[in-house]
C-alpha positions as a Markdown table, in Angstrom:
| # | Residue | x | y | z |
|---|---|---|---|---|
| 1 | Unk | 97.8 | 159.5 | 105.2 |
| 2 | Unk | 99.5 | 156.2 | 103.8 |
| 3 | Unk | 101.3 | 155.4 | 106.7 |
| 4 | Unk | 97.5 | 155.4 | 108.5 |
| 5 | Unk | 95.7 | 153.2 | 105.6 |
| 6 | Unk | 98.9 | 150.9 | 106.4 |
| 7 | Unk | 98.3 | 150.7 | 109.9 |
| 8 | Unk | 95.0 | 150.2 | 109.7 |
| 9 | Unk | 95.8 | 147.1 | 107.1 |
| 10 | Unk | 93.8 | 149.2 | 104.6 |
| 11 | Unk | 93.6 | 147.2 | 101.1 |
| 12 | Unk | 95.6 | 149.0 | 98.2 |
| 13 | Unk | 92.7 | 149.6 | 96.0 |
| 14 | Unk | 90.9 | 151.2 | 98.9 |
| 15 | Unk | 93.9 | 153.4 | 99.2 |
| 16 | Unk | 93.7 | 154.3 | 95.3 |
| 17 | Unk | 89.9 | 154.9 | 95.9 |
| 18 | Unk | 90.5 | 157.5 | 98.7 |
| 19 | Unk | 92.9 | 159.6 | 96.3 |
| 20 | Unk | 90.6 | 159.6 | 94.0 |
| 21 | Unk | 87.6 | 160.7 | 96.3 |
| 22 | Unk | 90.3 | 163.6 | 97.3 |
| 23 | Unk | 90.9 | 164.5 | 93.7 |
| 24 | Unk | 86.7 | 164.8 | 93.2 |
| 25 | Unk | 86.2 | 166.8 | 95.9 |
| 26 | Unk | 88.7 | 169.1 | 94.7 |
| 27 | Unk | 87.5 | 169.7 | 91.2 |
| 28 | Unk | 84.0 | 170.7 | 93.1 |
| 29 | Unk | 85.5 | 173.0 | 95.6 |
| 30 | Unk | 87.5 | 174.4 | 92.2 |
| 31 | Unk | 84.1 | 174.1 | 89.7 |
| 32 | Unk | 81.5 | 175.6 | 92.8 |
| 33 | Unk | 83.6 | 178.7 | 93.8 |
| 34 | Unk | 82.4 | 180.9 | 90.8 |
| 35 | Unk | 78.6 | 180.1 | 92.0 |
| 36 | Unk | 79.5 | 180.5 | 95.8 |
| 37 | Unk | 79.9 | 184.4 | 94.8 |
| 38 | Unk | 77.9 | 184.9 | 91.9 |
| 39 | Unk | 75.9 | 186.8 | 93.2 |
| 40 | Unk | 79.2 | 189.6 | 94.5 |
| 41 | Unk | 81.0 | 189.2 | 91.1 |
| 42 | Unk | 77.8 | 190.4 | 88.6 |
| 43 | Unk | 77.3 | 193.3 | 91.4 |
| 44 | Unk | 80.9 | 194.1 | 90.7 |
| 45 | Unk | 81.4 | 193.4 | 87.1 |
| 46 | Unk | 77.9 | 194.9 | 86.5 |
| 47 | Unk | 77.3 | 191.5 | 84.5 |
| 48 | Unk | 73.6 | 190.0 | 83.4 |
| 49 | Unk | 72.2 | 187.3 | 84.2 |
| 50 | Unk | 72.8 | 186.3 | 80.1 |
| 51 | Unk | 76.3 | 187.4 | 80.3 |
| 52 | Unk | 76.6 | 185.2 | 84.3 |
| 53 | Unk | 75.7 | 182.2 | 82.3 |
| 54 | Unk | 78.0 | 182.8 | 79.1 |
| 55 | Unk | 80.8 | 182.8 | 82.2 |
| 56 | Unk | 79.1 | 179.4 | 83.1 |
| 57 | Unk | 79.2 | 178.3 | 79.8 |
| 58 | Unk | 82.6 | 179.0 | 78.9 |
| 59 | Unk | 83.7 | 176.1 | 81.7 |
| 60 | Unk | 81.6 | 174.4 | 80.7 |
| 61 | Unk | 82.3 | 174.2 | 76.5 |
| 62 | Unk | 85.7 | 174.0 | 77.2 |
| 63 | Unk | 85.6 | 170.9 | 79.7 |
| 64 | Unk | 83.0 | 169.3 | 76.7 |
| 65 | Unk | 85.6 | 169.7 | 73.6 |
| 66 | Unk | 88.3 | 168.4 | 75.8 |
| 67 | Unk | 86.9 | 165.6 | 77.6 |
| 68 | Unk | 87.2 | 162.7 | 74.3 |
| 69 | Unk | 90.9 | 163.8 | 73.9 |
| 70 | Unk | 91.6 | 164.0 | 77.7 |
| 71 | Unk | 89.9 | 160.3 | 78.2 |
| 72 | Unk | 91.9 | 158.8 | 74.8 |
| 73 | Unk | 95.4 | 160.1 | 76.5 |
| 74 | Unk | 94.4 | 158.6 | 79.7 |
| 75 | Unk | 93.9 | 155.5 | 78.0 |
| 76 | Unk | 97.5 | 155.9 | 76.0 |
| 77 | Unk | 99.8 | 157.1 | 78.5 |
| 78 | Unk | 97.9 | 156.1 | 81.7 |
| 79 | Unk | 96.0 | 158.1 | 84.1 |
| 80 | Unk | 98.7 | 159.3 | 86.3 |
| 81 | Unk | 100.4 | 161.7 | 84.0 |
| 82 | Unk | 96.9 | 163.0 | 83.1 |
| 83 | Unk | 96.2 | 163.6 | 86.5 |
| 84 | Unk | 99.0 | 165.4 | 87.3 |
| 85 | Unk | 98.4 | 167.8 | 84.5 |
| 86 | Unk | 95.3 | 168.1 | 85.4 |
| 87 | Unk | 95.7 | 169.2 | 88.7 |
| 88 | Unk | 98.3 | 171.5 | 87.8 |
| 89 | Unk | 96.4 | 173.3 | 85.5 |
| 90 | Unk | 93.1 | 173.5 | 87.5 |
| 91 | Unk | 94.8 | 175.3 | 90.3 |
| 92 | Unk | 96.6 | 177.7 | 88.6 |
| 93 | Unk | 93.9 | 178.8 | 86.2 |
| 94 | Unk | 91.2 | 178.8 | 89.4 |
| 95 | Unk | 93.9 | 181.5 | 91.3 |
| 96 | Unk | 94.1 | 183.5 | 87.9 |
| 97 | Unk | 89.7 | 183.6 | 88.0 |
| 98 | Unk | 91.1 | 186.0 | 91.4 |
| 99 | Unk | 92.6 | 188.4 | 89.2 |
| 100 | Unk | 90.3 | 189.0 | 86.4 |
| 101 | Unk | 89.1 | 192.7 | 85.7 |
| 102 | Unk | 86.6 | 192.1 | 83.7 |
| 103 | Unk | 83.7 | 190.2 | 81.4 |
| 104 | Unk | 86.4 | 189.3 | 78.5 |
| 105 | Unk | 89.2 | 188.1 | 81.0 |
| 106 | Unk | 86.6 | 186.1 | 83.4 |
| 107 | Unk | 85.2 | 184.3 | 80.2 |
| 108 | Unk | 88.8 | 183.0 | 78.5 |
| 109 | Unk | 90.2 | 182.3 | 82.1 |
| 110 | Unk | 87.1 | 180.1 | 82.5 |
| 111 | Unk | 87.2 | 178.8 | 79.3 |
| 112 | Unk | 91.2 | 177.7 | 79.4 |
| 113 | Unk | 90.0 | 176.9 | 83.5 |
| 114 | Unk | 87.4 | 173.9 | 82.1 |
| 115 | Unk | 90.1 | 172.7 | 79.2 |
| 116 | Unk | 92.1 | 171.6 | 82.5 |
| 117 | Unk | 89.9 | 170.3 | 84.0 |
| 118 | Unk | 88.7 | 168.0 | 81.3 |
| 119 | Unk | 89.4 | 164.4 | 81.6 |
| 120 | Unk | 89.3 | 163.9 | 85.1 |
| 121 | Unk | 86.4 | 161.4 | 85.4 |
| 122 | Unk | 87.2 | 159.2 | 82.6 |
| 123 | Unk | 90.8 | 158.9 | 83.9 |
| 124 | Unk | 88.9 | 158.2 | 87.6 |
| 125 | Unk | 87.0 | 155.6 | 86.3 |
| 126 | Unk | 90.0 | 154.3 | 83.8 |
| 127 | Unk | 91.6 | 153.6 | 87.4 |
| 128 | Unk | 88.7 | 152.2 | 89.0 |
| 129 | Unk | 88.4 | 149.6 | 86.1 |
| 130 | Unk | 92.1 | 148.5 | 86.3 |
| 131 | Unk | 92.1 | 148.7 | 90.6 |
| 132 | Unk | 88.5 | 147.2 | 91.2 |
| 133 | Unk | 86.5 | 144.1 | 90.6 |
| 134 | Unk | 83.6 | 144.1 | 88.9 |
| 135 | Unk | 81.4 | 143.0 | 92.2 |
| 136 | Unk | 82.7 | 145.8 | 93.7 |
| 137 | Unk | 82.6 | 148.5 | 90.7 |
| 138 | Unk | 79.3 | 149.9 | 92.0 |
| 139 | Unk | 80.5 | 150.9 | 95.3 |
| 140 | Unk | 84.1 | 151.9 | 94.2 |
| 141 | Unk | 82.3 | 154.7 | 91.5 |
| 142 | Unk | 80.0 | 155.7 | 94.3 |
| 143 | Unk | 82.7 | 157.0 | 95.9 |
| 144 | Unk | 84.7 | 159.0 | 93.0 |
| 145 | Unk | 80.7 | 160.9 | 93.1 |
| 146 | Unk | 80.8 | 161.0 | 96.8 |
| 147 | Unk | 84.0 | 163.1 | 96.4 |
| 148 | Unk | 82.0 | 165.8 | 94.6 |
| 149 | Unk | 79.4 | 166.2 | 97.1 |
| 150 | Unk | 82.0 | 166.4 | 99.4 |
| 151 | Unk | 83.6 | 169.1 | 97.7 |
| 152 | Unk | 80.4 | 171.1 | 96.8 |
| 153 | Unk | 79.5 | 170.4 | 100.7 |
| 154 | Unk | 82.7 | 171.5 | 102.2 |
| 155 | Unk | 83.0 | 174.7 | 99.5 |
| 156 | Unk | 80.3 | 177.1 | 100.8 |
| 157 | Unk | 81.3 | 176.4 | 104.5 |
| 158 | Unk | 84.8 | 178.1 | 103.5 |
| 159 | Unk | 84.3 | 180.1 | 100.2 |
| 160 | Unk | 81.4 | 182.2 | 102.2 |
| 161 | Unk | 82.9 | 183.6 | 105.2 |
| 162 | Unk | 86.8 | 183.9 | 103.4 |
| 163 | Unk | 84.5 | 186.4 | 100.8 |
| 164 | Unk | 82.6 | 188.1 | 103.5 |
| 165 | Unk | 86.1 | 188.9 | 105.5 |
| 166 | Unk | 88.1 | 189.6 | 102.1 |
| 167 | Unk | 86.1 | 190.1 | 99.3 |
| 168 | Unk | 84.8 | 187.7 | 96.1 |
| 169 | Unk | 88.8 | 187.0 | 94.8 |
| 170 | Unk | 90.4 | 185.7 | 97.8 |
| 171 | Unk | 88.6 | 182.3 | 97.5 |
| 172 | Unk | 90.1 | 181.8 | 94.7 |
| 173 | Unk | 93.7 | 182.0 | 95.7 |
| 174 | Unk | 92.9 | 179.5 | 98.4 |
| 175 | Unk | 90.9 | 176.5 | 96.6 |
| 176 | Unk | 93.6 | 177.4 | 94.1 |
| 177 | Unk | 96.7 | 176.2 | 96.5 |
| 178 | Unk | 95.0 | 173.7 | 98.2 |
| 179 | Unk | 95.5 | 171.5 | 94.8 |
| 180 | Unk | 98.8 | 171.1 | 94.4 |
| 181 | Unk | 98.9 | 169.1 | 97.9 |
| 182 | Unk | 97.2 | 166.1 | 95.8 |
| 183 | Unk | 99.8 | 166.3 | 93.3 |
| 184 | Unk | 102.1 | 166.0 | 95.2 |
| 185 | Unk | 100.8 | 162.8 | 97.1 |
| 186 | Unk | 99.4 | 161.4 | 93.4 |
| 187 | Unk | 102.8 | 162.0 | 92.0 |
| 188 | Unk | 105.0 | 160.6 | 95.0 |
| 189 | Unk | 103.0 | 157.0 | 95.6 |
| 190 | Unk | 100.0 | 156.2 | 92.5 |
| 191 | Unk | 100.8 | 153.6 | 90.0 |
| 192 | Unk | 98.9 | 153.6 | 87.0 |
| 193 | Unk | 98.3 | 149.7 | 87.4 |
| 194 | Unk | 98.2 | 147.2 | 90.4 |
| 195 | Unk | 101.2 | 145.1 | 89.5 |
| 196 | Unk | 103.1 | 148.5 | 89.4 |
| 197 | Unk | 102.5 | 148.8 | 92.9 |
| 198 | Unk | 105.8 | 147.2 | 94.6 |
| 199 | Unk | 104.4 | 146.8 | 98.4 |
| 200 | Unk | 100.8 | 145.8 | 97.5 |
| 201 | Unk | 100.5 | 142.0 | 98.4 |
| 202 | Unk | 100.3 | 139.3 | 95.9 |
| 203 | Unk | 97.0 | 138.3 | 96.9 |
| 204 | Unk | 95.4 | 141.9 | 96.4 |
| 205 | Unk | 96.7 | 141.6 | 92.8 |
| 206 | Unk | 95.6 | 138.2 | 91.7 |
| 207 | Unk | 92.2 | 139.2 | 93.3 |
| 208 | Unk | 92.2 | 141.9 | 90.9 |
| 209 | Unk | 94.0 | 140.6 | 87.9 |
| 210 | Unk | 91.4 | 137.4 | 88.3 |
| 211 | Unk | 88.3 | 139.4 | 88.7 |
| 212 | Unk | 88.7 | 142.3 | 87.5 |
| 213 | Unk | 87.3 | 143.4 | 83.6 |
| 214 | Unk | 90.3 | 145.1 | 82.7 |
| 215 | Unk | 92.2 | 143.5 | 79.8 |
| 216 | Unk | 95.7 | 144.0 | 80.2 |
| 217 | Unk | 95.6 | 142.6 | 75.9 |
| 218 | Unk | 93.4 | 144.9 | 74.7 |
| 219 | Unk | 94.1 | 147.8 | 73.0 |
| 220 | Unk | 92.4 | 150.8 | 71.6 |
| 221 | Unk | 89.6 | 150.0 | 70.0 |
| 222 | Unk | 88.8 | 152.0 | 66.1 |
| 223 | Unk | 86.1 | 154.9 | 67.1 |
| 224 | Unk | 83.9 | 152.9 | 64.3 |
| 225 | Unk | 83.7 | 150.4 | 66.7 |
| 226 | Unk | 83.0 | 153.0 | 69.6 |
| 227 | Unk | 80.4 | 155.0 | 68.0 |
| 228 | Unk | 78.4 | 152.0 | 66.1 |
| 229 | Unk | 77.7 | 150.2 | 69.6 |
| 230 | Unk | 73.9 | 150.8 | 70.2 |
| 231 | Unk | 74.5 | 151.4 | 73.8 |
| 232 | Unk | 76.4 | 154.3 | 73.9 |
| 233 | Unk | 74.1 | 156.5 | 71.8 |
| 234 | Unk | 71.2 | 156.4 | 74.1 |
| 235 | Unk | 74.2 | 156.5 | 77.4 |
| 236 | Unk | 75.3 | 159.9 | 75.6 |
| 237 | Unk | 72.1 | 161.3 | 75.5 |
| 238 | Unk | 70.6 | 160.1 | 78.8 |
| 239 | Unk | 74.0 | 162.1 | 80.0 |
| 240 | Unk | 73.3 | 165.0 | 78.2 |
| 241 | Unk | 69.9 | 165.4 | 80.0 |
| 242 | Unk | 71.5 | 164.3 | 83.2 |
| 243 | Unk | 73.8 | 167.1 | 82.9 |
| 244 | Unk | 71.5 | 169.5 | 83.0 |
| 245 | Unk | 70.5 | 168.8 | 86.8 |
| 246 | Unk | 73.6 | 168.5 | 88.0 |
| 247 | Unk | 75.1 | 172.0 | 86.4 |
| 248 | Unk | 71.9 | 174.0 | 88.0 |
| 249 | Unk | 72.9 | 172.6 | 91.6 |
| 250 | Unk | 76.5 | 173.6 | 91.3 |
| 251 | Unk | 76.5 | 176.8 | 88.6 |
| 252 | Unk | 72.7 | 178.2 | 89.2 |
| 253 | Unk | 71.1 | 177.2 | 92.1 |
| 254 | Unk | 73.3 | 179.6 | 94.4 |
| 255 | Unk | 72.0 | 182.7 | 92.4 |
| 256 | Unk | 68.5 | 181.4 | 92.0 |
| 257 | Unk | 68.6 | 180.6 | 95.9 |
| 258 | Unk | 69.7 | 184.2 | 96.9 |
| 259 | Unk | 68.1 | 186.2 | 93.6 |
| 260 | Unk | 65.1 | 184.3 | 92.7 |
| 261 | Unk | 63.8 | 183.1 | 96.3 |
| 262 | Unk | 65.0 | 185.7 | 98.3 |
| 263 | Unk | 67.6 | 183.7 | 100.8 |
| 264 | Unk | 70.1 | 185.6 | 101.9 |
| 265 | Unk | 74.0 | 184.5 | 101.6 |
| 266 | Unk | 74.4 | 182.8 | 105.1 |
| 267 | Unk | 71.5 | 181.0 | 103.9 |
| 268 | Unk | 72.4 | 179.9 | 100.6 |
| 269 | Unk | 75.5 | 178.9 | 102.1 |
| 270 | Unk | 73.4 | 176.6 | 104.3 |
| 271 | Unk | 71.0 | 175.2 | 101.6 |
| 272 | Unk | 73.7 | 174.2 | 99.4 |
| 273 | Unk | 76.4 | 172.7 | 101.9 |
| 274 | Unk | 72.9 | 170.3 | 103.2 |
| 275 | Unk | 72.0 | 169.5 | 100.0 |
| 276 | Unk | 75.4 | 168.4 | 98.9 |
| 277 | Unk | 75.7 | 166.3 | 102.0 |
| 278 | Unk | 72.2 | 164.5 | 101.0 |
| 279 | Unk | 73.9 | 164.0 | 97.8 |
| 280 | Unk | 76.5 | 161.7 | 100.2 |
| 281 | Unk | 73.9 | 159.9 | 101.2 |
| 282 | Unk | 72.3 | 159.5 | 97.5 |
| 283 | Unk | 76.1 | 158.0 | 96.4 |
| 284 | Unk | 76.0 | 155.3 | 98.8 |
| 285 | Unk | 72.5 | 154.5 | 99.0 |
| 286 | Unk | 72.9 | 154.0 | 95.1 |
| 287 | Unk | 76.2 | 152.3 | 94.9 |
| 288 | Unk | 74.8 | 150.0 | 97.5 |
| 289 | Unk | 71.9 | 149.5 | 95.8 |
| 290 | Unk | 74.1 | 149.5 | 92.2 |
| 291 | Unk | 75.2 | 146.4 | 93.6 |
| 292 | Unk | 72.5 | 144.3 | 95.0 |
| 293 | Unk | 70.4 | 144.9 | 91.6 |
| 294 | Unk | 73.0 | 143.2 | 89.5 |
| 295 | Unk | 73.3 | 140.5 | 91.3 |
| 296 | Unk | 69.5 | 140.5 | 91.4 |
| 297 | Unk | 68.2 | 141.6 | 87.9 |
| 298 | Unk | 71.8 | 140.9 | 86.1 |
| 299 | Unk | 73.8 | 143.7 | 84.4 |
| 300 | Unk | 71.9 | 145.1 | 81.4 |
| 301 | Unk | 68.0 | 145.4 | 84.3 |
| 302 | Unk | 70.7 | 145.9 | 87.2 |
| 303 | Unk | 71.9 | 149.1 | 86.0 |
| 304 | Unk | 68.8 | 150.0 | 84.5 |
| 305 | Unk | 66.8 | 150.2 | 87.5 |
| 306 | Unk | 69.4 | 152.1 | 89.2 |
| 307 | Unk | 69.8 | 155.0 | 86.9 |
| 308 | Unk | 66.1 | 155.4 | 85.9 |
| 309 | Unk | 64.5 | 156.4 | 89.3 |
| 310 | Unk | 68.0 | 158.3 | 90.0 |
| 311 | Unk | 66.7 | 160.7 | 87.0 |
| 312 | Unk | 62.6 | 160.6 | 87.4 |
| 313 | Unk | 62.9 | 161.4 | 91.1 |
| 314 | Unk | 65.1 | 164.3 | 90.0 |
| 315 | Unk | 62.9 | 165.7 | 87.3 |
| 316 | Unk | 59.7 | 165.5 | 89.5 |
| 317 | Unk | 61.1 | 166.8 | 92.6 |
| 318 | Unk | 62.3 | 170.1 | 90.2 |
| 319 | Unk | 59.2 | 170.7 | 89.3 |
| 320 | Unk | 57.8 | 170.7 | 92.7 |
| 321 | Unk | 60.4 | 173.2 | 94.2 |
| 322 | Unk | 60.0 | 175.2 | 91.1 |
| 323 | Unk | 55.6 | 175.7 | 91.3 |
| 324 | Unk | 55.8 | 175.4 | 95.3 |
| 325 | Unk | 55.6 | 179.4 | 96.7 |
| 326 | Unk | 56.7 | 178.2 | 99.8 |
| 327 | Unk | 60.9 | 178.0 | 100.4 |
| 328 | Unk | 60.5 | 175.2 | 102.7 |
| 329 | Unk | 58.7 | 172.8 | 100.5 |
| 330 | Unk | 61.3 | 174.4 | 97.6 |
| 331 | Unk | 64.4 | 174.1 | 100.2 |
| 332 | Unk | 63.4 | 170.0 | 101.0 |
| 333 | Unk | 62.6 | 169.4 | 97.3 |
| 334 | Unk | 66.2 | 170.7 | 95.9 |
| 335 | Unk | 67.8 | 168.6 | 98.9 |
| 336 | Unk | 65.3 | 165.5 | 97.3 |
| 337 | Unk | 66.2 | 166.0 | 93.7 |
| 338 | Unk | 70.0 | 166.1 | 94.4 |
| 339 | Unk | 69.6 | 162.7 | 96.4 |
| 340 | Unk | 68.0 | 161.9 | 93.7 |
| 341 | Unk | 70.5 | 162.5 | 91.5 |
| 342 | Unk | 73.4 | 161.0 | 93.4 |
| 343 | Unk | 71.5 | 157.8 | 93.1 |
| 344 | Unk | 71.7 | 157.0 | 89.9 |
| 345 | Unk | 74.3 | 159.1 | 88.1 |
| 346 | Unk | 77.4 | 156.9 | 89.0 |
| 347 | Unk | 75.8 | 153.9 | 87.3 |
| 348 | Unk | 76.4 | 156.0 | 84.0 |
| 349 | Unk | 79.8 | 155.2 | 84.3 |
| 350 | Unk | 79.4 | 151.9 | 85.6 |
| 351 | Unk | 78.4 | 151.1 | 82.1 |
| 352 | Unk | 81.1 | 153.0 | 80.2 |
| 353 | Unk | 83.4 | 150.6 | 82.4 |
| 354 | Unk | 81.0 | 147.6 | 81.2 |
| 355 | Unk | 80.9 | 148.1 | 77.4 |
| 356 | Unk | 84.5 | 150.2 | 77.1 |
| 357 | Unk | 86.7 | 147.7 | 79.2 |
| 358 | Unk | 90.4 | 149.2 | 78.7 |
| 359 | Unk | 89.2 | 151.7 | 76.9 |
| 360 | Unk | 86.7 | 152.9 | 79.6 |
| 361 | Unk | 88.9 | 156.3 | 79.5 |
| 362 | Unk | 87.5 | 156.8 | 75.7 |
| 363 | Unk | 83.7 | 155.7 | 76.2 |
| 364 | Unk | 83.5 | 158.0 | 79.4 |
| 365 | Unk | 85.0 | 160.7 | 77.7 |
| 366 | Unk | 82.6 | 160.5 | 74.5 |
| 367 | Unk | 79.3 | 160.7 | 77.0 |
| 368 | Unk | 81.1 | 163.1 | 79.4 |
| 369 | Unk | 81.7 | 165.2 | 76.2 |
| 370 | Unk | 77.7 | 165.0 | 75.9 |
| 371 | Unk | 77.0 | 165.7 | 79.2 |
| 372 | Unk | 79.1 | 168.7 | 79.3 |
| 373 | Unk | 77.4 | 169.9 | 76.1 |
| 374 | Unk | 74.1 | 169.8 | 78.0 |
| 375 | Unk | 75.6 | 171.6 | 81.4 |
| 376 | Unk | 77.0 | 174.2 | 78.5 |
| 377 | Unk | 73.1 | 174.5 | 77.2 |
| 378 | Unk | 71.5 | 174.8 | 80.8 |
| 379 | Unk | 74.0 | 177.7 | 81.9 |
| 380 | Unk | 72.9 | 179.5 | 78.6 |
| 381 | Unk | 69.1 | 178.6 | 78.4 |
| 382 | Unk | 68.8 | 179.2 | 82.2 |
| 383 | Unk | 70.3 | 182.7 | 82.0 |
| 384 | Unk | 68.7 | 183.8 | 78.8 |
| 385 | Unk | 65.0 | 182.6 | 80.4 |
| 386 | Unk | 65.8 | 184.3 | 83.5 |
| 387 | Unk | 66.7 | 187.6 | 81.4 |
| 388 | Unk | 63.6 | 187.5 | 79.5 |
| 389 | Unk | 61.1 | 186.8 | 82.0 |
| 390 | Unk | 62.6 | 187.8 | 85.2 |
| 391 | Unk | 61.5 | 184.7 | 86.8 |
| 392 | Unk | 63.9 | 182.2 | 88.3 |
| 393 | Unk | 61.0 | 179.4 | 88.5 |
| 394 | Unk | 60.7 | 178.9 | 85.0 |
| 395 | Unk | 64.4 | 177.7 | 83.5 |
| 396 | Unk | 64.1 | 175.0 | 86.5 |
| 397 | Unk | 60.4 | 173.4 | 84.5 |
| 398 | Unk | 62.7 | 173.3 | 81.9 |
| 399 | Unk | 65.4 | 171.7 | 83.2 |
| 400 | Unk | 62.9 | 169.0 | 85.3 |
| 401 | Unk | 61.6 | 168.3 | 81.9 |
| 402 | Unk | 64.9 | 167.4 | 80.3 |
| 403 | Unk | 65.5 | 164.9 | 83.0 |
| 404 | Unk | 61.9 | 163.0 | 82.4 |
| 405 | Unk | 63.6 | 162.9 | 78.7 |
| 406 | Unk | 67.0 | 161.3 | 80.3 |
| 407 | Unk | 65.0 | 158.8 | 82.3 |
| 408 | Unk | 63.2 | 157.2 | 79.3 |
| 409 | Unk | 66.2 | 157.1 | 77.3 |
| 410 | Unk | 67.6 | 154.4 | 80.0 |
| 411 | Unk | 65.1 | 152.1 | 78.3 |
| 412 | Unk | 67.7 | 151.9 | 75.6 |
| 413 | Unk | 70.6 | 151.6 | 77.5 |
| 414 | Unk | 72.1 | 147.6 | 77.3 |
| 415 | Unk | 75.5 | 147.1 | 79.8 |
| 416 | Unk | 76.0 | 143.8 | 78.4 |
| 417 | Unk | 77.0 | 145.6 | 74.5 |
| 418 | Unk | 80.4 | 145.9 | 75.3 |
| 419 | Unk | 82.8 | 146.8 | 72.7 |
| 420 | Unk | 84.5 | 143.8 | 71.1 |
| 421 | Unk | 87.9 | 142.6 | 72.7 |
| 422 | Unk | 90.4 | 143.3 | 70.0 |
| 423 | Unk | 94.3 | 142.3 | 71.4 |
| 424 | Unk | 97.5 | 143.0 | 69.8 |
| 425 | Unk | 97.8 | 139.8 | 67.9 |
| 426 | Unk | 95.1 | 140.8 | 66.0 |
């Protein structure tokens, strides 16, 4: 794959950007699977819908306690050697989910299965702040998100049939394997910085060294500092709600497709693998867009009116597919709310790459840790509803309702309060 980018006279960072797409779309093929066959694993465990969404949950509390550490040691040791742990530990513990016998062993193999995977988008977009410019920040995170369509896309197109042929575990085995191929390209040729990067040319680093808002003098910054900017409160928060959507596309909605609207497997497979390839077309349409706003509106408006019709679409499209009796308007509504969705999450981290500079790692990690805390809320509350009422419709009001809450909070949100530059002489 190098030797093509090189042939093609491919620039470096585009070349960073593409591993990091493949390492996105991995942790969604890895994250999705367990949804994928939901549906056969609480037939064959003989598990509730309460005790489905304490498995959910136990991903995603684990990846939520983990995430701050994960981001700080990013920003310590660099990204590589996170990665590569990462990685590592995703696949293994996503084979083991195979072999489980029962509730007990599916929840801790979960649980230690999200503890891996913890950390990977604040390293992602640690690397995208050190490789990209700021002009072009927008479209380089767009693409780190597009990787997790791409994954949740490509997942039911080969987790459904594999289970059909071979039953609910096999899947497992294969996303499991198909990890340690990035590791090894990640360990072989990815430098944690541009100048580290012997055969990059000298004019693609002092493009980047010139324009680009990592500080190579900056250091960590006192959490005092972190958690006392009046951005990132309301950014934690708004990704907390946020959360909450994008867990019930890729832990509930397979279930709610095939259990609560009546589709059957082939056709959950093809709901989900179209709505994740809208979501695509929501990354670029809002990295593009990302883009043209800041140079429009500035940063602190730019970003603004990026992420706040991202999460009002979302919310009000949710609601829709959630009253409407009919599975069409239900099916194009999901697909909607997902574009949606992919429109204005990325520009989260745009700003944790704004306001935490160098230590972009930390800041993404301290609203990722909220955001995981709301996905851990939705897989409970969804579950819990569902078991009460023994209606699928009504956990989704909820959920379009937190969202309306996320988009106001963006009213809060200021890019241009970036943490103060503190360098070693200091």
């Amino acid at each position: 794959m190098h030797q093509i980018f090189k042939r093609l006279a491919i620039p470096y960072r585009f070349r960073v950007l593409a591993l990091l797409c493949g390492l996105t779309t991995l942790t969604y093929m890895d994250r999705i699977c367990i949804s994928i066959v939901g549906v056969r694993i609480k037939a064959d465990m003989h598990l509730s819908n309460e005790q489905f969404g304490w498995v959910l949950a136990a991903f995603a509390l684990a990846y939520a306690l983990f995430e701050i550490p994960s981001g700080m040691l990013g920003d310590r040791i660099g990204p590589k050697k996170v990665f590569i742990r990462i990685v590592i530990w995703w696949s293994f513990f996503t084979a083991l989910t195979g072999i489980v016998g029962g509730l007990v062993s599916l929840l801790v193999v979960r649980f230690l299965f999200g503890m891996g995977e913890s950390g990977t988008y604040p390293n992602s977009i640690l690397t995208v702040s050190r490789w990209f410019p700021a002009k072009e920040m927008g479209k380089a995170l767009s693409w780190v998100g597009i990787g997790s369509q791409i994954g949740a896309a490509l997942a039911p197109l080969i987790i459904v049939p594999i289970a059909i042929a071979y039953g609910w575990r096999v899947p497992f085995f294969v996303i499991g394997a198909i990890g340690l191929i990035w590791v090894a390209v990640c360990w072989a040729w990815f430098r944690d910085f541009p100048a580290l990067m012997k055969a990059m040319p000298a004019a693609e680093k002092e493009l980047i060294a010139e324009t680009c808002r990592h500080n190579d003098h900056q250091r960590q910054v006192h959490w005092k500092l972190i958690f006392t900017n009046r951005t990132l409160w309301p950014l934690m928060l708004m990704y907390f709600c946020c959360q909450w959507a994008n867990y019930f596309f890729i832990a509930w909605m397979p279930v709610y497709l095939q259990e609560g609207r009546g589709l059957t497997e082939n056709g959950m497979k093809q709901v989900t693998s179209l709505l994740f390839i809208m979501g695509i077309a929501g990354f670029l349409a809002g990295g593009a867009a990302g883009d043209w706003l800041l140079k429009l509106k500035g940063l602190k408006m730019g970003r603004r009116l990026t992420g706040m019709p991202g999460l009002g679409c979302c919310g009000v499209l949710l609601f829709i597919a959630a009253f409407s009796p009919s599975n069409t308007v239900m099916v194009c509504c999901l697909v909607g709310a997902n574009f949606s969705f992919s429109f204005g999450v990325m520009v989260s981290y745009a700003v944790c790459a704004d306001i935490g500079r160098n230590n972009a790692g930390t800041v993404t990690g301290a609203m990722n840790f909220f955001g995981q805390m709301g996905a851990f809320f939705l897989a409970l509350i969804f579950g819990k509803i569902v078991q009460a009422t023994h209606h699928f419709d009504y956990p989704v009001y909820v959920v379009a309702a937190v969202l309306i809450a996320g988009c106001l909070l963006w009213l809060a949100i200021d890019a241009e309060r970036a943490l103060p530059l503190v360098s070693d002489k200091d």
